[in-house]
C-alpha positions as CSV (number, residue, x, y, z in Angstrom):
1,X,51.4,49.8,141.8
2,X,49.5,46.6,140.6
3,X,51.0,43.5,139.6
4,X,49.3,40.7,137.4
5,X,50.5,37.5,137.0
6,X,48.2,34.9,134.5
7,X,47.9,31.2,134.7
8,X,46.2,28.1,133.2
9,X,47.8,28.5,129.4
10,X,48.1,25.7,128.0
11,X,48.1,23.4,125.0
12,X,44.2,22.1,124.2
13,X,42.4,20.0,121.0
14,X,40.2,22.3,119.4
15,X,36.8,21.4,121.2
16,X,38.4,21.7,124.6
17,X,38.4,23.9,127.4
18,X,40.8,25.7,129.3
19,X,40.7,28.6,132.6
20,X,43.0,31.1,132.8
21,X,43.4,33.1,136.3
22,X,44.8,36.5,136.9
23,X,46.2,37.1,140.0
24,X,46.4,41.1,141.4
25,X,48.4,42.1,144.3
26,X,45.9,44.7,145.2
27,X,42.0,44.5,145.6
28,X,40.4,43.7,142.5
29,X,37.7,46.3,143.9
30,X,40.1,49.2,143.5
31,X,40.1,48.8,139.8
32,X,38.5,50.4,137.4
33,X,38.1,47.3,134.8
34,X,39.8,44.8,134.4
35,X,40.0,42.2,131.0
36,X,41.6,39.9,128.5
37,X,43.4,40.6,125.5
38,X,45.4,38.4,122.9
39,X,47.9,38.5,120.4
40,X,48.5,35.7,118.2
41,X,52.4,35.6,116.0
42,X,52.2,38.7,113.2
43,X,48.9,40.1,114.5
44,X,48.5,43.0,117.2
45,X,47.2,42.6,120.3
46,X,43.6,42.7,120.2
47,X,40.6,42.2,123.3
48,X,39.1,39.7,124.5
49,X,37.1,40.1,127.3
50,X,36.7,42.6,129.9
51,X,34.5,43.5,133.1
52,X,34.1,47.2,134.7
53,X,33.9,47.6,138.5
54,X,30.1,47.4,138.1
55,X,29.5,44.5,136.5
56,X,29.5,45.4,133.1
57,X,30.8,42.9,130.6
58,X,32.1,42.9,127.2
59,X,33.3,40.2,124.5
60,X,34.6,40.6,120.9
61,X,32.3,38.6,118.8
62,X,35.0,36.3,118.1
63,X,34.5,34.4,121.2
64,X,30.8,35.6,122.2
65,X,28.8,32.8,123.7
66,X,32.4,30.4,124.2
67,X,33.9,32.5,126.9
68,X,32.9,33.9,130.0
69,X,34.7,36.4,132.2
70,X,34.4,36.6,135.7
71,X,36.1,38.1,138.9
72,X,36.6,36.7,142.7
73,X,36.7,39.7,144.7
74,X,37.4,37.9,147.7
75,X,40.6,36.4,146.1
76,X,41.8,39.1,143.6
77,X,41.6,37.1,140.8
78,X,40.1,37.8,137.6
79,X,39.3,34.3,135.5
80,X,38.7,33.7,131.8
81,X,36.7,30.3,130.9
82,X,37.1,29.3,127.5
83,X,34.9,26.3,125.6
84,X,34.7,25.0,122.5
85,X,38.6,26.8,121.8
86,X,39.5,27.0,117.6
87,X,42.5,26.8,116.0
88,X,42.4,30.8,115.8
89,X,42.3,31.1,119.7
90,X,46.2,30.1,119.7
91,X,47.5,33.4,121.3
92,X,49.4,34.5,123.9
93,X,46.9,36.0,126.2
94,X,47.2,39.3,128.7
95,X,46.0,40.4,131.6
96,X,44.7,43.8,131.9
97,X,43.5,45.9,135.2
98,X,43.0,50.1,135.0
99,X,43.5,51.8,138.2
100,X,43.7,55.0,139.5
101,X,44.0,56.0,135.4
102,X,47.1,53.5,134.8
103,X,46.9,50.4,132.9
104,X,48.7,47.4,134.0
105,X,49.9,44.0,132.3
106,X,50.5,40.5,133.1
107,X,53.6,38.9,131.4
108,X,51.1,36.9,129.3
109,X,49.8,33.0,129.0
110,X,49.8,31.1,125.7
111,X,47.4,29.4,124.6
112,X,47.8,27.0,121.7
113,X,44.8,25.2,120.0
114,X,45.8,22.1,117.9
115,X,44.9,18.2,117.5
């Protein structure tokens, strides 16, 4: 069984940048996909970012060309760069990892964008 814990929430101006880092307890290389998702207060959760075992990437066009998703195999750790962060990026984002056909979560990072 996989466990996720996030980090790097934070609060940011709008303009800034922040990283968050996902953490897995078992090789990142034994998962199927892995990704983001967010859920800001009254809205469901909704995705971010996410990256198959292959390579493959994918970003809801919300936050296309301001963040970029990447994975350390070495250290198990799945990473979410985010630039030029909005107002409407305030969320609490989730970690996400399918393996062997179950899905795991994180306990979740918020994020709050504000001057």
């Amino acid at each position: 069984q996989a466990q996720l814990v996030e980090s790097g929430g934070g609060l940011v101006q709008p303009g800034g940048s922040l990283r968050l880092s996902c953490a897995a307890s078992i090789s990142i290389l034994s998962i199927r996909a892995m990704g983001w998702y967010r859920q800001a207060p009254g809205k469901q959760r909704e995705l971010v970012a996410t990256i198959t075992i292959g390579g493959s990437l994918n970003y809801a066009d919300s936050v296309k060309g301001r963040f970029t998703i990447s994975r350390d195999n070495a250290k198990n750790t799945l990473y979410l760069q985010m630039d030029s962060l909005k107002p409407e990026d305030t969320a609490v984002y989730y970690c996400n990892a399918i393996a062997q056909f179950i899905s795991y979560w994180g306990q979740g990072t918020q994020v709050t964008v504000s001057s």
